[in-house]
N, C-alpha and C positions, 0 to 999 in steps of 0.2 A: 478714164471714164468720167466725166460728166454727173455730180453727183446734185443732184436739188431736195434739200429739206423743203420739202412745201413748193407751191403751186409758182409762187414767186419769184423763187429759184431759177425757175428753169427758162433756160436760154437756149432751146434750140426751137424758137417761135415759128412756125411759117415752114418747118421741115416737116417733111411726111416722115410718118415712122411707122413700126412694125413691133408692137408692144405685146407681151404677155406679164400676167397680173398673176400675183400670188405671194404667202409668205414668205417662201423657199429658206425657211428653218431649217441651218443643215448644211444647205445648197449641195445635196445629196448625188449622186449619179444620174438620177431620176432628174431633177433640175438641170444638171448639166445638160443632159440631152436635149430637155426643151429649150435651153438655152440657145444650144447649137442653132435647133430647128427657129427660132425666131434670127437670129446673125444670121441664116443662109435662104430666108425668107425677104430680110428686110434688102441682103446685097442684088439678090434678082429684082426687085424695086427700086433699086437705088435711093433707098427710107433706112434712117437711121433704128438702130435695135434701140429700145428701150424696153428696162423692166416697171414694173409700178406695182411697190412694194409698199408694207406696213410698219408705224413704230409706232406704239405697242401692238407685239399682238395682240389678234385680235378676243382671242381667248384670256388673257391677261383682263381683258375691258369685260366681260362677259362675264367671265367667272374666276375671279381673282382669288378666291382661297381653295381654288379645284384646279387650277391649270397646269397644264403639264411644263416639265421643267425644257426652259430653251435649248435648243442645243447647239446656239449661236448669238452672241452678242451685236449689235446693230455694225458695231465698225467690222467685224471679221465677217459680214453677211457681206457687208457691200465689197471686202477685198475680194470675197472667193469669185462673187457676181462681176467682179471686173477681170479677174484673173482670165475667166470664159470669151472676155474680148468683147462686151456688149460696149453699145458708145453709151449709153446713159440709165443712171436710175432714179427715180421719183418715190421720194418717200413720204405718204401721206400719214400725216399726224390723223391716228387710228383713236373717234373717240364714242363715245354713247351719242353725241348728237350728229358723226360722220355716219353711224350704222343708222339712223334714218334716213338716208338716201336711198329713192326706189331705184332699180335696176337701170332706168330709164335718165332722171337725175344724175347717175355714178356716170353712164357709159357720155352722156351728153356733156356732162361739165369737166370729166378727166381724159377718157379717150378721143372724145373728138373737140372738144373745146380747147383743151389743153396742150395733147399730147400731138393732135392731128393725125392719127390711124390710119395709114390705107389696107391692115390688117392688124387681124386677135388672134395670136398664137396660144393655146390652153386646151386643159384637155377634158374628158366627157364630162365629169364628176365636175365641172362649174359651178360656182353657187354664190350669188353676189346681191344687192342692193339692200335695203331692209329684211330684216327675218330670212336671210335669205333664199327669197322669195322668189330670185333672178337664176335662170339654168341656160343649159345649152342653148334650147331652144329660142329662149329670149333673147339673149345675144345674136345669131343668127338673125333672128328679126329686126331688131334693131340696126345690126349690120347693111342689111337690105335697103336698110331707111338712111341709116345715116352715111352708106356708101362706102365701107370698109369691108373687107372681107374676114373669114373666122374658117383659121386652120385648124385644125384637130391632131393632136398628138394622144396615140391610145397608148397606157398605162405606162406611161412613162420612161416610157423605153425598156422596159423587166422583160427580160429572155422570156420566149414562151414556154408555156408553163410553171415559170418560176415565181417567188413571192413580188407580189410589186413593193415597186420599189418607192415608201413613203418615210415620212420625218417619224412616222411613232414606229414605225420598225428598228428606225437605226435606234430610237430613244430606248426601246425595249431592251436593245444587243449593249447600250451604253450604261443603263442600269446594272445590269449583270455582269459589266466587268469582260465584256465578250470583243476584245480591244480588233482582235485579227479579222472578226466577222463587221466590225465596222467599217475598218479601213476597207473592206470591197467594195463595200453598200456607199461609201463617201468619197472612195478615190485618190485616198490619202488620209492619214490619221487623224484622229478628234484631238479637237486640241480647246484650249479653253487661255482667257486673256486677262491680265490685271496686277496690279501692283503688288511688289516683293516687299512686304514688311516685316516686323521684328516681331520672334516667336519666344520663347522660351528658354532658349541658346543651348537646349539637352545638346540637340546635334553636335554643336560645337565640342562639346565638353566631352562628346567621346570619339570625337575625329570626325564628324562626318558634317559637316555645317549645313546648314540647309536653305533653301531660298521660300520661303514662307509666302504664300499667295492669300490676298486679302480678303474678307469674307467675302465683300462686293464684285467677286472677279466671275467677268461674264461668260457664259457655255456651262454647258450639263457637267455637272462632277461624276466622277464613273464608281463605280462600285470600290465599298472599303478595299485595300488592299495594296498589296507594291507592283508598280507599274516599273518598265523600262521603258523609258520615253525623251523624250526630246526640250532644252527650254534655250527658246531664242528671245535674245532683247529687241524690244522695237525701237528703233532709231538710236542714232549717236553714232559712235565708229567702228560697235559690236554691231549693229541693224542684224538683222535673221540670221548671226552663223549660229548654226545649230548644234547644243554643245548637248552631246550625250552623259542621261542621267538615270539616277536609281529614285522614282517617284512615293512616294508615301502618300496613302488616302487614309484617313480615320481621325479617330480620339484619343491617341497613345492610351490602349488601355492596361499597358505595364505598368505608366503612369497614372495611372486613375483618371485622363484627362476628359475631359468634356463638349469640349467643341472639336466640331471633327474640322480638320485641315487638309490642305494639298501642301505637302513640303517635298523639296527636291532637291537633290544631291548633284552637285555637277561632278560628273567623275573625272578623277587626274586634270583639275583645275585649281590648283591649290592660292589660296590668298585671294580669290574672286569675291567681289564685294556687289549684291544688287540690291542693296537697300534703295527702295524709292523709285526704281526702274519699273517701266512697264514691261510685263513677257509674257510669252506665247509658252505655255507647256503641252506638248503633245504627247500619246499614250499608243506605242507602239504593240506591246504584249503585258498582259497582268501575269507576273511570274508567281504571285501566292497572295493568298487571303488575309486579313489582318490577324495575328496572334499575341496572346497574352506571354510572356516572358519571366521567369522566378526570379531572375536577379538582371543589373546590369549589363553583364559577362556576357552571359549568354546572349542576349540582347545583340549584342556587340558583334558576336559571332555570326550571328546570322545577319547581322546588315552587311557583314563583311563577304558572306555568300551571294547578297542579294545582289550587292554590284559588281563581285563579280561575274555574276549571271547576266549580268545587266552590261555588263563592257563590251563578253563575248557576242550577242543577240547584236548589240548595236553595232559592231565592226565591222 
């Protein structure tokens, strides 16, 4: 896929395309299917798919001490959106002077100036230009005018009568630790990305080392708790084999600790060293909630349950 930060980026000048617009936080099931629906829109055109996406959100720029937590970091956005087979994405640097552009300005200088549209994949719930100001409706007209056409995909593909299928529903089931209810809604486990650094070394000190994820590591953190899940390194001669682990979410509060972490145990990989490596950790099922512990021992005892819990599930 075809990736252009910004307008200047992008190289596929003078090709007709088959674009659909949105944050796709997630890149959800919901997404997926629009996804499909624009790749099988643009190959009856023979117009290349492109997405045209945001960095930051746009909710980050709007309301920055209120916004909801991401549930995808920009590089694992654009892998899952390539993953789906689109030929290109356009990511517009999202700011307070790009949200005064009117509905008319956006679709004029990006869709058709830019991207050259012979279609707008997106669904009813539209909302674009200044204040968002811009709807279905608009688009549609403007289509008319500027000679592109606007597909409609209703509710995103969500079985009828089921909940639809959006980014604050998975964020909701991701908060609560709800790991089995996400993987339907996403199509594959929630996983979150970033640098292994050095914790504490408790783990070590009672057999269980751990691979310590850095504060800055991008995707929604899931509810306190121990997860069985998956951590794969990005590149090198390790790249994605996905080595099964017993996940820790919290503040060790056996230890009185403070900052809550993501530490993860790689089971029966003994002497594995990922200081400094970038990894993917994925959260297949939450096996229990965080708990306070009387002594070490016991402690001990139960991590030694967790992964075993956690070998058998992943097997």
């Amino acid at each position: 896929m075809h990736i252009a930060m910004g307008v200047s980026e992008f190289d596929l000048a003078n090709v007709p395309t088959v674009v659909t617009i949105g944050n796709f936080d997630g890149v959800h099931r919901g997404h997926q299917f629009v996804l499909q629906k624009t790749i099988l829109q643009a190959d009856a055109r023979s117009a290349a798919s492109v997405v045209l996406t945001f960095d930051p959100h746009p909710a980050l720029v709007h309301r920055p001490g209120t916004a909801p937590a991401m549930l995808t970091g920009l590089k694992d956005r654009l892998e899952l959106i390539a993953a789906e087979g689109i030929d290109a994405t356009l990511v517009i640097d999202y700011s307070l002077e790009f949200a005064q552009l009117t509905p008319r300005e956006f679709i004029e200088t990006y869709v058709v100036g830019t991207l050259h549209a012979v279609a707008v994949v997106i669904g009813r719930d539209v909302r674009f230009g200044k204040d968002n100001c811009g709807d279905l409706a608009t688009l549609q007209e403007l289509g008319a005018e500027f000679g592109f056409d606007v597909v409609i995909v209703d509710d995103f593909g969500a079985p009828e009568g089921g909940e639809r299928w959006s980014s604050s529903v998975v964020r909701q089931l991701v908060f609560s630790g709800e790991m089995i209810a996400v993987t339907a809604l996403l199509g594959r486990p929630h996983r979150i990305r970033g640098e292994v650094v050095h914790g504490d070394a408790r783990g070590r000190e009672m057999g269980f080392p751990t691979a310590n994820m850095s504060q800055t590591s991008d995707g929604m953190i899931p509810a306190d708790g121990v997860y069985a899940g998956w951590v794969s390194v990005v590149g090198g001669a390790r790249a994605l084999q996905k080595m099964p682990a017993a996940i820790s979410i919290g503040t060790n509060p056996t230890f009185e600790g403070q900052q809550r972490r993501v530490e993860s145990y790689v089971i029966d990989r003994k002497g594995l060293e990922l200081y400094g490596e970038e990894v993917i950790v994925e959260f297949e099922q939450r096996l229990r909630p965080t708990l306070t512990f009387d002594s070490m021992e016991t402690l001990i005892v139960q991590m030694n349950e967790d992964v075993e819990r956690a070998r058998l599930l992943l097997r």
